[in-house]
N, C-alpha and C positions, 0 to 999 in steps of 0.2 A: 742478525736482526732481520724480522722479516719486512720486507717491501708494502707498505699501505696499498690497498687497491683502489682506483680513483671513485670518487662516488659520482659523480659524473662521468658522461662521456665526453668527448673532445667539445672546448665547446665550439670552436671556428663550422666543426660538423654539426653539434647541436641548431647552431645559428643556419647554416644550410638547411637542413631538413623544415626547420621554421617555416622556410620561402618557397619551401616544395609544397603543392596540392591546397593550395592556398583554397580552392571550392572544399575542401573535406572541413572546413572552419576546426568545431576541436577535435575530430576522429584524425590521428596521427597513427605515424608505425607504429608506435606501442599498445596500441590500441586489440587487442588479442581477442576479442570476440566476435561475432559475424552481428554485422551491425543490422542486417534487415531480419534476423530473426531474434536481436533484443527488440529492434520497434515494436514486430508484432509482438512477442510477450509481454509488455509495456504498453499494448493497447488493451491486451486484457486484464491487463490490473488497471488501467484506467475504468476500462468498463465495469469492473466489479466495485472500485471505489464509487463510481456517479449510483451504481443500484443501490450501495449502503447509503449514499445522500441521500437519495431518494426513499427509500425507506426508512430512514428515520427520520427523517425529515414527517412523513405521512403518519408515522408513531406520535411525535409530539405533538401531532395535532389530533389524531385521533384515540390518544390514548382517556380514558375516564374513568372514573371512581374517586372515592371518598381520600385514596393514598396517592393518586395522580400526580399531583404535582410536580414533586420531586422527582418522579421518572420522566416524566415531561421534559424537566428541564436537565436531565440527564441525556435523552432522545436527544434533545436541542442540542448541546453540547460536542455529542459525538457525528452529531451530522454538519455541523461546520470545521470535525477535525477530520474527517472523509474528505471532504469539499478539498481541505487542506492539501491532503495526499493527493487528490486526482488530480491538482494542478502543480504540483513535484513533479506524479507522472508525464504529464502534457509536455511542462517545459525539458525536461531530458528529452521526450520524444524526440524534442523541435531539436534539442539540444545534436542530437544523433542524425539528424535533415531528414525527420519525419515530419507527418501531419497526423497532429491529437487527433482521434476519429472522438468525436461527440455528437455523431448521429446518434437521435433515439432511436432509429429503426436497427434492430438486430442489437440492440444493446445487454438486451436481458441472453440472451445466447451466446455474446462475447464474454461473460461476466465467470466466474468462479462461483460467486453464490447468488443466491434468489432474491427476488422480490416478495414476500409472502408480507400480508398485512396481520393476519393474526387474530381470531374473533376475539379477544378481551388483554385487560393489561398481562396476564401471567403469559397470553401466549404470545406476545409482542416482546417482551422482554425473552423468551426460552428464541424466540427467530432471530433477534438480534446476536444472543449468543452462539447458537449455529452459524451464524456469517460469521462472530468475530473468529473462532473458531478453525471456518474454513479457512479465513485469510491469515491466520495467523501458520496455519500448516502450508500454504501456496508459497507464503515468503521466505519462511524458511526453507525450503524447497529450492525458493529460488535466489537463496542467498545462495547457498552450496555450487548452484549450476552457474550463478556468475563470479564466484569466486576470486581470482585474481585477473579473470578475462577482462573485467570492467567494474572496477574498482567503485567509481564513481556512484554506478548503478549498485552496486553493493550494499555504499554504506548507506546509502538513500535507502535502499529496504531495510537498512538492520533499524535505520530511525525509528521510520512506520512499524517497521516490527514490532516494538518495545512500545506503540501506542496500540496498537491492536491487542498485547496480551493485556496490558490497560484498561481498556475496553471491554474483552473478555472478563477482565475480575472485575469491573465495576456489576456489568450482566448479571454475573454470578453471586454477586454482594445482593442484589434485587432481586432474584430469582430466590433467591434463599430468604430475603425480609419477607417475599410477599407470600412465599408457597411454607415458610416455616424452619422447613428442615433442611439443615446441610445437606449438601451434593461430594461436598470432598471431604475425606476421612478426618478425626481428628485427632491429634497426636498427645 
């Protein structure tokens, strides 16, 4: 018969290690990522979350026309679930003994995607989906590179992940009502 292998480690050692580095709060040995280079990555997905707040946020107010409404409050919707994400981001930052950077200055430069406003609703709605788009290829991206180094960080993107392709198909739902024609093939 084979021997169980323990699924913990010793605990009298677990309990030791607890009391070691008591300043790293919750970055422990197991901890296998380089922790000052997820803050900065995790500041630039903050920053590309606060430009999607901000730009939709500036859609639902400035979007018009006779079919408005409902993109509006679609706008509105997704820029309090941005909002959402950027202070996930923040708090893991803090989480890792960083400091959330939410200067405006240099924020559009830190970011992954644009601020662009869009002269009418079709191109408000086509900008939004270009962001949701980009972010949704950043996270997957950056799912893969944190992998098992930082678990945490992981599944906290795969979350947002699954709202950002969300996101992306609501765009696409509206891009298609208001210009007509499908964008993706049909089967």
């Amino acid at each position: 018969m084979k021997t169980p292998q323990p699924f913990l480690s010793d605990i009298k050692k677990l309990r030791a290690q607890a009391r070691e580095n008591l300043k790293d709060g919750a970055i422990t040995s197991a901890y296998k990522a380089d922790v000052d280079q997820t803050i900065d990555i995790l500041q630039t997905v903050l920053a590309t979350e606060l430009v999607c707040v901000l730009r939709y946020t500036m859609h639902a107010i400035a979007a018009a026309g006779i079919s408005s409404d409902s993109v509006k409050a679609e706008f509105k919707e997704h820029a309090a679930e941005e909002h959402a994400h950027a202070l996930q981001m923040a708090e893991r930052i803090n989480q890792l003994g960083g400091k959330p950077n939410f200067n405006p200055e240099g924020l559009a430069t830190r970011s992954a995607s644009q601020y662009a406003e869009g002269e009418n609703l079709v191109d408000m709605i086509k900008e939004n989906l270009i962001a949701e788009r980009i972010a949704v290829e950043h996270y997957r991206e950056l799912i893969v590179f944190f992998g098992d180094k930082d678990i945490t960080t992981r599944r906290m993107l795969e979350s947002i992940l699954e709202k950002e392709e969300e996101h992306a198909n609501d765009m696409h739902d509206l891009l298609v009502a208001h210009e007509g024609n499908p964008m993706l093939p049909s089967d």
